[in-house]
Each structure stands twice: as structure tokens, then as C-alpha cells.
N, CA, C and O atoms as CSV, one atom per row, in Angstrom:
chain,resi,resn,atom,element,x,y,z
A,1,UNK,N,N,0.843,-1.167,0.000
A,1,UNK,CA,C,0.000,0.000,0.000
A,1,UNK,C,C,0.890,1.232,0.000
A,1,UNK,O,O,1.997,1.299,0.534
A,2,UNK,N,N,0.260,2.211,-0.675
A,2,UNK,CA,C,1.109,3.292,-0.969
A,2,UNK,C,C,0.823,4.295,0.245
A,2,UNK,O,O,-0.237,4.379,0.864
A,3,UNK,N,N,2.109,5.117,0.479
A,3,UNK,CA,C,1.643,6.219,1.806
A,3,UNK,C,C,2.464,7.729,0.929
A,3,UNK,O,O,3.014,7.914,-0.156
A,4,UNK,N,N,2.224,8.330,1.812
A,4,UNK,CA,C,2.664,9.887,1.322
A,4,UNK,C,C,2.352,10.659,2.626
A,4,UNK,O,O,1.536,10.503,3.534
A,5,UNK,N,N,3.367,11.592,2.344
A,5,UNK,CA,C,3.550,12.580,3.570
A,5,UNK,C,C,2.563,13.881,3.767
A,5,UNK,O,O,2.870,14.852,3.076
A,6,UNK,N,N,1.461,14.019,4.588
A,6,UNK,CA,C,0.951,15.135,4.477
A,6,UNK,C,C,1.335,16.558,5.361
A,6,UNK,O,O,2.079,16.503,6.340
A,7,UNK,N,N,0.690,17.906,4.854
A,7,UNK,CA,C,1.440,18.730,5.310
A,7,UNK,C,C,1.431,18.411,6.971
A,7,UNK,O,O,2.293,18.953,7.662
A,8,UNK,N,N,0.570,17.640,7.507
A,8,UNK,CA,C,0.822,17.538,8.962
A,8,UNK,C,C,2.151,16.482,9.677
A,8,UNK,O,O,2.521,16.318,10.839
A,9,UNK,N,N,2.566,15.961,8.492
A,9,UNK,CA,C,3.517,15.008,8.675
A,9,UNK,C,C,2.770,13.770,9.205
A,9,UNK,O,O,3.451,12.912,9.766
A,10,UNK,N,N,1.247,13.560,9.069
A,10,UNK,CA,C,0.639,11.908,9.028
A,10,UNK,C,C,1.001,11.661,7.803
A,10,UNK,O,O,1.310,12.421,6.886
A,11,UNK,N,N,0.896,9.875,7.912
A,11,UNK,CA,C,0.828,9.140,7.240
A,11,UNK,C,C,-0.781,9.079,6.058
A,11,UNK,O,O,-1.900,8.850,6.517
A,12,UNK,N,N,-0.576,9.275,4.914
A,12,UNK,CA,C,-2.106,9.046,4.124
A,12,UNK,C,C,-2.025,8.279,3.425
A,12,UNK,O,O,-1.058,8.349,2.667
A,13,UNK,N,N,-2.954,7.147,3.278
A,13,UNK,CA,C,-3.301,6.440,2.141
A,13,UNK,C,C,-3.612,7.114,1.111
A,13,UNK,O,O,-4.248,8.166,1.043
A,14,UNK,N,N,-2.983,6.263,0.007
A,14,UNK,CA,C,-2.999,6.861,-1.199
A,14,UNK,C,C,-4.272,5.832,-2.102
A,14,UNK,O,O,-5.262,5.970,-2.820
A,15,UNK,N,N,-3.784,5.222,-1.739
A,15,UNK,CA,C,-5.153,3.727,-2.414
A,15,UNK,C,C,-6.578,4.163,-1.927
A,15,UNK,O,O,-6.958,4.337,-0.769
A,16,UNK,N,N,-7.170,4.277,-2.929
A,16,UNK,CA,C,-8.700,5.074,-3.439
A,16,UNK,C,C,-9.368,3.808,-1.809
A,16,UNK,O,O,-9.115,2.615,-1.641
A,17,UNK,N,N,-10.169,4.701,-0.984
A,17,UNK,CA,C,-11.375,3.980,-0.875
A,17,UNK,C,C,-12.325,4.105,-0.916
A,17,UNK,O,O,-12.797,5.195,-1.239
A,18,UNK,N,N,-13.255,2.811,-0.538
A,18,UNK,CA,C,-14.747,2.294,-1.212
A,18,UNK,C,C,-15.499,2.587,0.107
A,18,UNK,O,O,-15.058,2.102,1.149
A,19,UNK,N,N,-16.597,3.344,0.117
A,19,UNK,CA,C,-17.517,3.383,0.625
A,19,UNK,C,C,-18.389,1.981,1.224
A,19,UNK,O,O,-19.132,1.349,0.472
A,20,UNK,N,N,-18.222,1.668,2.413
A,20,UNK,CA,C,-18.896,0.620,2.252
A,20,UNK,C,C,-20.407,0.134,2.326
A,20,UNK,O,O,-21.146,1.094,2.548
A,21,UNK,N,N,-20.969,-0.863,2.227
A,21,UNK,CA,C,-22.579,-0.731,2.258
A,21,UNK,C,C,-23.033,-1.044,3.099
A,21,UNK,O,O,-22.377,-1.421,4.069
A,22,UNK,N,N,-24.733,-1.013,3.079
A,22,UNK,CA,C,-25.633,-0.404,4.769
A,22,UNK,C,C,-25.100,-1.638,5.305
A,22,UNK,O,O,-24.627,-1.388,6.414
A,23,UNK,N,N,-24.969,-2.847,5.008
A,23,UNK,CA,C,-25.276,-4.085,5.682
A,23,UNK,C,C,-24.020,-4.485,5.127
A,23,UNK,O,O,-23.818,-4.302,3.927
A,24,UNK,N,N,-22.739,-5.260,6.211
A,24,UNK,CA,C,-21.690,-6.081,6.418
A,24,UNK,C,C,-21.892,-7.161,5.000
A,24,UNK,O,O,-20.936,-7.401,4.262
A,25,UNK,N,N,-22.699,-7.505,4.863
A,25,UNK,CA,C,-22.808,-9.307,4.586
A,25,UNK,C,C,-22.940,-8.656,2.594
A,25,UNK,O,O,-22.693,-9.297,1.573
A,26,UNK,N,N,-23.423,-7.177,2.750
A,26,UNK,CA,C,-23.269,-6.580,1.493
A,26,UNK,C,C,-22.114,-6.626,0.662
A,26,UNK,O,O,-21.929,-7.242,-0.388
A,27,UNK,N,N,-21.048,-5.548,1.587
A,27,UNK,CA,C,-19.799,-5.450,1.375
A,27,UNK,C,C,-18.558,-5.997,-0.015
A,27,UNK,O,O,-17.597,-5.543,-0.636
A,28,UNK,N,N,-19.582,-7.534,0.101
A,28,UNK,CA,C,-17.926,-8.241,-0.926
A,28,UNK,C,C,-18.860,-7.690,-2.403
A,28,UNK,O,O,-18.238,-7.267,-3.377
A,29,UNK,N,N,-20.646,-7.777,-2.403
A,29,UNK,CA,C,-21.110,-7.613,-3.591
A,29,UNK,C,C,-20.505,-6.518,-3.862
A,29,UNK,O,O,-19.659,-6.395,-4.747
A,30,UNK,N,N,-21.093,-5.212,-2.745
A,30,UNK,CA,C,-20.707,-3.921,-3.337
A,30,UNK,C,C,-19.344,-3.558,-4.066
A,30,UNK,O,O,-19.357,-2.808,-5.043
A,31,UNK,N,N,-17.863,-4.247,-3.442
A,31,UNK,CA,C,-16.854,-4.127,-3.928
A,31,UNK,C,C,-16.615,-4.741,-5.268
A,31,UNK,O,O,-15.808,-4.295,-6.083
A,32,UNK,N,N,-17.475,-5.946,-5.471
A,32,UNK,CA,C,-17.358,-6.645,-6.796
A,32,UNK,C,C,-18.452,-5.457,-7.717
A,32,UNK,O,O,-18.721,-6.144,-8.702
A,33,UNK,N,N,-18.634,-5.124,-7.767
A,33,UNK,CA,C,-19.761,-4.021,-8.486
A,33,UNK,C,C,-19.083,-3.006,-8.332
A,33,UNK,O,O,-18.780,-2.698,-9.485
A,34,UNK,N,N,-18.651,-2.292,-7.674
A,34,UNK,CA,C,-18.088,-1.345,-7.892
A,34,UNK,C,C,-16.538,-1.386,-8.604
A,34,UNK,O,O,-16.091,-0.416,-9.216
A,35,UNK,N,N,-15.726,-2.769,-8.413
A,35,UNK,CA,C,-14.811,-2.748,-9.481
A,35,UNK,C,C,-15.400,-3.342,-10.922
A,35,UNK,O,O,-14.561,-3.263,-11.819
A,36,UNK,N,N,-16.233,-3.720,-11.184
A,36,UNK,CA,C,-16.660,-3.919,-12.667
A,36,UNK,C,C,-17.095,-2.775,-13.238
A,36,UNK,O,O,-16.881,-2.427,-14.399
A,37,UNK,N,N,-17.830,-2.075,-12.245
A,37,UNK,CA,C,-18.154,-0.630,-13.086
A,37,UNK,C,C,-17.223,0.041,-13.261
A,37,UNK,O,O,-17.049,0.535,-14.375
A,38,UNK,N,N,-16.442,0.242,-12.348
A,38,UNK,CA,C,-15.068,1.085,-12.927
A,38,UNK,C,C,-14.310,0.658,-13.909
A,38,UNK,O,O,-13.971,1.281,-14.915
A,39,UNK,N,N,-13.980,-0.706,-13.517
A,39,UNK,CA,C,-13.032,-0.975,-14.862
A,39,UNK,C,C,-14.297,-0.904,-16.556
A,39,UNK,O,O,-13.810,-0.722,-17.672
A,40,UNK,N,N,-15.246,-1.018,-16.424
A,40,UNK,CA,C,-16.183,-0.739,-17.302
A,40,UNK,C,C,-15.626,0.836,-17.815
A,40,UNK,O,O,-15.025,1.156,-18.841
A,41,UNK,N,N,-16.114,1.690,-16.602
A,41,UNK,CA,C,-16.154,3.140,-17.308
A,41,UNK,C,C,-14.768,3.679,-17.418
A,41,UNK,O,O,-14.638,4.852,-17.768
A,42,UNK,N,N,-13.807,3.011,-17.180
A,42,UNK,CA,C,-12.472,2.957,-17.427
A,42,UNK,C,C,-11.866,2.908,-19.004
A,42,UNK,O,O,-11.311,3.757,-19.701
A,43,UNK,N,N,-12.335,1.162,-19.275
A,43,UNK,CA,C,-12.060,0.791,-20.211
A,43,UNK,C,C,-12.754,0.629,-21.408
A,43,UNK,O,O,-12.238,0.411,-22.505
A,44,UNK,N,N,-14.546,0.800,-21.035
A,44,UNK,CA,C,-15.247,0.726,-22.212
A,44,UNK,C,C,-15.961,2.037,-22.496
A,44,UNK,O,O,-16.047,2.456,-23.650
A,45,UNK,N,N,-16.322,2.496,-21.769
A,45,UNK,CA,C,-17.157,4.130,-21.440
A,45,UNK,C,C,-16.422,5.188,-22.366
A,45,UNK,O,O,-16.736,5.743,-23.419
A,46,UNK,N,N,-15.367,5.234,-21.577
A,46,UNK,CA,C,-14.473,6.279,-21.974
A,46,UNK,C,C,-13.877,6.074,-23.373
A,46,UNK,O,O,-13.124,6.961,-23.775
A,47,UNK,N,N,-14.107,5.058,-24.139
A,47,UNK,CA,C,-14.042,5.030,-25.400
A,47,UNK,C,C,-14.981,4.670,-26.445
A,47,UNK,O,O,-14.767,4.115,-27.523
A,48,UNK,N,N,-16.394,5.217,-25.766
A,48,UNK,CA,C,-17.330,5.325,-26.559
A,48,UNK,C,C,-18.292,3.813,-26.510
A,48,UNK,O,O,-19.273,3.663,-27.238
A,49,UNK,N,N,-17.835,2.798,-25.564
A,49,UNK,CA,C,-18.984,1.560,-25.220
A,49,UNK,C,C,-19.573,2.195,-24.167
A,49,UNK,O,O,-19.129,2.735,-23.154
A,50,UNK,N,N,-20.984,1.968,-24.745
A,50,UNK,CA,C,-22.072,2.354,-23.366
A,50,UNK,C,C,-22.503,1.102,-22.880
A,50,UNK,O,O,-23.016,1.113,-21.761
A,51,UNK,N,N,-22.401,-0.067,-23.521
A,51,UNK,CA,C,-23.340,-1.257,-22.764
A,51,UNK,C,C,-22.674,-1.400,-21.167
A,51,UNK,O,O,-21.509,-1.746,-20.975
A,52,UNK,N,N,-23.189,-1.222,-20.589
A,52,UNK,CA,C,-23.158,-1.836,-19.236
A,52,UNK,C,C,-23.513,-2.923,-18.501
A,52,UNK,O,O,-23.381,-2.901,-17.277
A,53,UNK,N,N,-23.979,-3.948,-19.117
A,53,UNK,CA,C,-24.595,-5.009,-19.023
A,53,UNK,C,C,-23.364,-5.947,-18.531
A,53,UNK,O,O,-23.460,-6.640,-17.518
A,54,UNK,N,N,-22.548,-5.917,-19.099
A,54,UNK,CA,C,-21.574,-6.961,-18.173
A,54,UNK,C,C,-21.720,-6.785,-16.845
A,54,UNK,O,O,-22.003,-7.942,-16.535
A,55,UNK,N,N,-21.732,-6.164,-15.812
A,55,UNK,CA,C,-21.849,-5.543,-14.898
A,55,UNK,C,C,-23.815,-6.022,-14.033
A,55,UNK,O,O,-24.177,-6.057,-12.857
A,56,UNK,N,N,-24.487,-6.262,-15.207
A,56,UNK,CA,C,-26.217,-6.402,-14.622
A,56,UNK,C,C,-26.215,-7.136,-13.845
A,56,UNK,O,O,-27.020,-6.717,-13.013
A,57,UNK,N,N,-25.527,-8.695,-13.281
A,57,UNK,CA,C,-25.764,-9.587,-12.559
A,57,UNK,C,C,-25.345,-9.041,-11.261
A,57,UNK,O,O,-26.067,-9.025,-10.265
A,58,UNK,N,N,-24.130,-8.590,-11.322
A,58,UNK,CA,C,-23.934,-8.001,-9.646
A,58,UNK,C,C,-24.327,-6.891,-9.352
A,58,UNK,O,O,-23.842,-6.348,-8.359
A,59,UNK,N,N,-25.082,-6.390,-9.941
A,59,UNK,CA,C,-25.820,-5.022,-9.864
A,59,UNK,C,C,-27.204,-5.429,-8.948
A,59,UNK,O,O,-27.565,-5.061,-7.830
A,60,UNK,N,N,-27.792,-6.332,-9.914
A,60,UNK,CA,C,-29.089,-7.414,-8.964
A,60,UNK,C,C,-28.902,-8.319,-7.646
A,60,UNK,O,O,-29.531,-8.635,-6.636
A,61,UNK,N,N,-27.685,-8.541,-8.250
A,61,UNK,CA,C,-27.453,-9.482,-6.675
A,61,UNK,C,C,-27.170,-8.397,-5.463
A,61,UNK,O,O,-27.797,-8.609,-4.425
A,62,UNK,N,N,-26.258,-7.220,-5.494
A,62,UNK,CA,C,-26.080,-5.968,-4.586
A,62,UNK,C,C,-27.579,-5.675,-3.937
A,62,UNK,O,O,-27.888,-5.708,-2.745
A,63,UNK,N,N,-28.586,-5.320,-5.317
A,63,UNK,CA,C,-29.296,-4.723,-4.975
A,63,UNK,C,C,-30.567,-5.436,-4.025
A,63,UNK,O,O,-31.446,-4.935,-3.325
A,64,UNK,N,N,-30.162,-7.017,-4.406
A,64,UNK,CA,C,-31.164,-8.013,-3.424
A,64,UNK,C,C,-30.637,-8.042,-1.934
A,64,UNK,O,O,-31.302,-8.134,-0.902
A,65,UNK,N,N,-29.264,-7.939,-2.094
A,65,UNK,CA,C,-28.706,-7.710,-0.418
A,65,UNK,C,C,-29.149,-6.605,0.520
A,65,UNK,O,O,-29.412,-6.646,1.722
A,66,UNK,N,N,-29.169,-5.155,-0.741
A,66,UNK,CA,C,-29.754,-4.080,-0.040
A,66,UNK,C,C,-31.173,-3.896,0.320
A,66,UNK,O,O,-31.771,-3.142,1.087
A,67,UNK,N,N,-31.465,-4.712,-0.383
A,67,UNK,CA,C,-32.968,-4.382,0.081
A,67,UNK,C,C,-33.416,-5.416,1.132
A,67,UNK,O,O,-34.489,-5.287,1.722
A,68,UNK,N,N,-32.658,-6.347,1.334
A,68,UNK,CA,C,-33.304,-7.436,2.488
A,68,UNK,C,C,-32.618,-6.313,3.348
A,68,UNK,O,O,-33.440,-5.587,3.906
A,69,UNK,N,N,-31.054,-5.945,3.626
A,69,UNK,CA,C,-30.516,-5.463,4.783
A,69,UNK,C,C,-31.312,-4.038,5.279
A,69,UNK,O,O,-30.837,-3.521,6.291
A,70,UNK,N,N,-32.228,-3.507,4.790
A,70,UNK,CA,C,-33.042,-2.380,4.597
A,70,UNK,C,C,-34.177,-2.725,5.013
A,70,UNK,O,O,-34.847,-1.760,5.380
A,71,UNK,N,N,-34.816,-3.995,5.137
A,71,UNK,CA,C,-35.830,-4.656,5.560
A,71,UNK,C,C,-35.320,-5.049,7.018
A,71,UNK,O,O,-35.941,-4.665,8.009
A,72,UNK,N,N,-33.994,-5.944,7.130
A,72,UNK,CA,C,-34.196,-6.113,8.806
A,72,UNK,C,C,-33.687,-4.653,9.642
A,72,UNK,O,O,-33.545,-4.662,10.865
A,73,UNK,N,N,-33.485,-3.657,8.969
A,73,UNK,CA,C,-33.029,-2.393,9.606
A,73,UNK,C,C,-34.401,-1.635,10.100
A,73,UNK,O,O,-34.329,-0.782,10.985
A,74,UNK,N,N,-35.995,-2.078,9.324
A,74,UNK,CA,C,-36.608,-1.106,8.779
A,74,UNK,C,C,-36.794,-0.183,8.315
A,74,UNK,O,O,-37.651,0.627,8.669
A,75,UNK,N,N,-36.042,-0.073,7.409
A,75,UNK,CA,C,-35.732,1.486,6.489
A,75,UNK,C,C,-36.739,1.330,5.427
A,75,UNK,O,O,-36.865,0.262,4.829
A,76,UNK,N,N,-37.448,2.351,5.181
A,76,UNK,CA,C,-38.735,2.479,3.931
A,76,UNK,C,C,-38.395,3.256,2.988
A,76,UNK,O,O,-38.514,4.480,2.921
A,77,UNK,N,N,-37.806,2.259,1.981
A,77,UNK,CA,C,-37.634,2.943,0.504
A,77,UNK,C,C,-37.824,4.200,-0.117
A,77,UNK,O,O,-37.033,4.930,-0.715
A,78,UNK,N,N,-39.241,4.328,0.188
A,78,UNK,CA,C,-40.530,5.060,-0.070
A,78,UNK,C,C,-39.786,6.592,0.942
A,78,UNK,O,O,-39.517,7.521,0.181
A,79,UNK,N,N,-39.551,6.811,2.056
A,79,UNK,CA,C,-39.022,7.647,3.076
A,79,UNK,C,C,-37.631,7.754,2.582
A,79,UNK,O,O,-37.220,8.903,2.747
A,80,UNK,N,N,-36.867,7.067,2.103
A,80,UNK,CA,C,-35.335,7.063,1.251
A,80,UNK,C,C,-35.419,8.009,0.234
A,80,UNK,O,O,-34.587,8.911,0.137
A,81,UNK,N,N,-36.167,7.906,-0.378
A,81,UNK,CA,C,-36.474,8.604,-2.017
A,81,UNK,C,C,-36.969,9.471,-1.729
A,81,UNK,O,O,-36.252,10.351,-2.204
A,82,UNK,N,N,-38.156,10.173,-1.001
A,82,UNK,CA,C,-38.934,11.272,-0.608
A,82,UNK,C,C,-37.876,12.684,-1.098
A,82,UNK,O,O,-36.655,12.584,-1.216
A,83,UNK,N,N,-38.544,13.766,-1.300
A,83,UNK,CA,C,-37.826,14.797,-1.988
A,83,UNK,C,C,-37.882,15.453,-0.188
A,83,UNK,O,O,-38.688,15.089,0.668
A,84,UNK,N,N,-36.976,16.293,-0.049
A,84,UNK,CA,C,-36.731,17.199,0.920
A,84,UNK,C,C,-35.830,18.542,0.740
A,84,UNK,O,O,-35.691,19.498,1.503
A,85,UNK,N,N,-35.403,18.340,-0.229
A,85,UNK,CA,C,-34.194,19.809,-0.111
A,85,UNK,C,C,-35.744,20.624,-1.198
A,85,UNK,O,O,-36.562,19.977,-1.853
A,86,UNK,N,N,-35.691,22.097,-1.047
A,86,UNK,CA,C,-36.586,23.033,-1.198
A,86,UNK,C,C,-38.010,22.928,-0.851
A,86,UNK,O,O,-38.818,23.705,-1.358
A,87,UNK,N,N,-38.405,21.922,0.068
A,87,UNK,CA,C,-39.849,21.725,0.619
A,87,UNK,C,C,-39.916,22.015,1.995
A,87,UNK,O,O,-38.939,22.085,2.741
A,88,UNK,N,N,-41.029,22.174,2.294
A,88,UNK,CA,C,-41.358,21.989,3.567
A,88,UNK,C,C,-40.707,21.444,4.648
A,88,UNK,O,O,-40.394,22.089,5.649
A,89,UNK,N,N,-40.324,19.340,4.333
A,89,UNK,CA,C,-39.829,18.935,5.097
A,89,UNK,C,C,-38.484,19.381,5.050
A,89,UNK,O,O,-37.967,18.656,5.900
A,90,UNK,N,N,-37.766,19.962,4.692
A,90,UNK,CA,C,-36.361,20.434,4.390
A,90,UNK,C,C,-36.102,21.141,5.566
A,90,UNK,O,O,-34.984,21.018,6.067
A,91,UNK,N,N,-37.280,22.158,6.317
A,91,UNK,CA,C,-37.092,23.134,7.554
A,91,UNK,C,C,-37.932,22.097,9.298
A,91,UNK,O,O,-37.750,22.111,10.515
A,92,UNK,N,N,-38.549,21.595,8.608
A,92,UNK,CA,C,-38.740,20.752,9.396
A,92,UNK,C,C,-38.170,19.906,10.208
A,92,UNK,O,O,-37.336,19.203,9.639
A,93,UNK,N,N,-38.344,19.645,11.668
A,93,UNK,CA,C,-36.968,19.433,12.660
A,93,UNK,C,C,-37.703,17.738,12.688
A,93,UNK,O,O,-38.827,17.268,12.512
A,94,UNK,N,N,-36.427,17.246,12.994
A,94,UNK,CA,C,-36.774,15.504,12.822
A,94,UNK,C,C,-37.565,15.054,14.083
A,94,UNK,O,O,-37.289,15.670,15.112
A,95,UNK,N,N,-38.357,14.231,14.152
A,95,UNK,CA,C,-39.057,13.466,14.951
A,95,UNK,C,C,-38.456,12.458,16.117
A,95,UNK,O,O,-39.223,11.786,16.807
């Protein structure tokens, strides 16, 4: 792993990281999906391939993990997606 000196004199990783997902057991999908898409928009994107489809199977399988791990969390989709920045609920203090 690569390091470099910052102006504080810590140590920083230089190796990109990955955000990881809501649920542990997610994790290896999300990383396998997120390196196919990159090397996708890396190697095929950026030279004019749009199919993304290599990539569809772990896209579905991610997205079946997230949504069970979203189910035993109780998180509601529906409340995920909801618009809030320039509305009402935007000034509205949380519950």
C-alpha cells in the first residue's frame, strides 16, 4: 500500500477507498460491483462503449442484499427517495 507525507507530517493512504454498504454481509457484492463498473467506465465508457450489461448480474445481486438489509433495519424505501431539499420537510426538525 502506498503512503505519502501530508502537510501535517501523518501518514495518508494513497489507495482510493470504497464506501462501504448499509449491511456487512453486502460489502464483498458492493466491492465486486463497484470494481466492474469502474473498470467498465475505465475501459469501455471512456471510449465510446455504453453497454453496461456486463456488470447487470452483480448489480441485482447488490441490490437483493440491499434491500433485504433495509428490511431487517426497517428502512422504507418510499421515506429514502422522498424529496426534501426546497420543501417543507427540508425546515422541518426531525421526529
Amino acid at each position: 500500500m502506498e503512503e505519502s507525507q501530508g502537510n501535517s507530517g501523518n501518514n495518508i493512504e494513497t489507495t482510493p477507498q470504497f464506501m462501504n454498504s448499509i449491511a456487512d454481509e453486502c460489502n464483498d457484492l458492493k466491492k465486486a460491483y463497484d470494481d466492474c463498473f469502474n473498470a467498465w467506465f475505465s475501459e469501455k465508457f471512456l471510449k465510446g462503449d455504453r453497454n453496461l450489461s456486463k456488470c447487470d448480474a452483480l448489480l441485482q445481486l447488490y441490490t437483493v442484499c440491499v434491500k433485504n438489509a433495509m428490511k431487517v433495519k426497517s428502512i422504507d424505501i418510499n421515506e429514502v427517495e422522498k424529496e426534501h431539499l426546497g420543501t417543507e420537510n427540508e425546515r422541518r426538525k426531525p421526529s
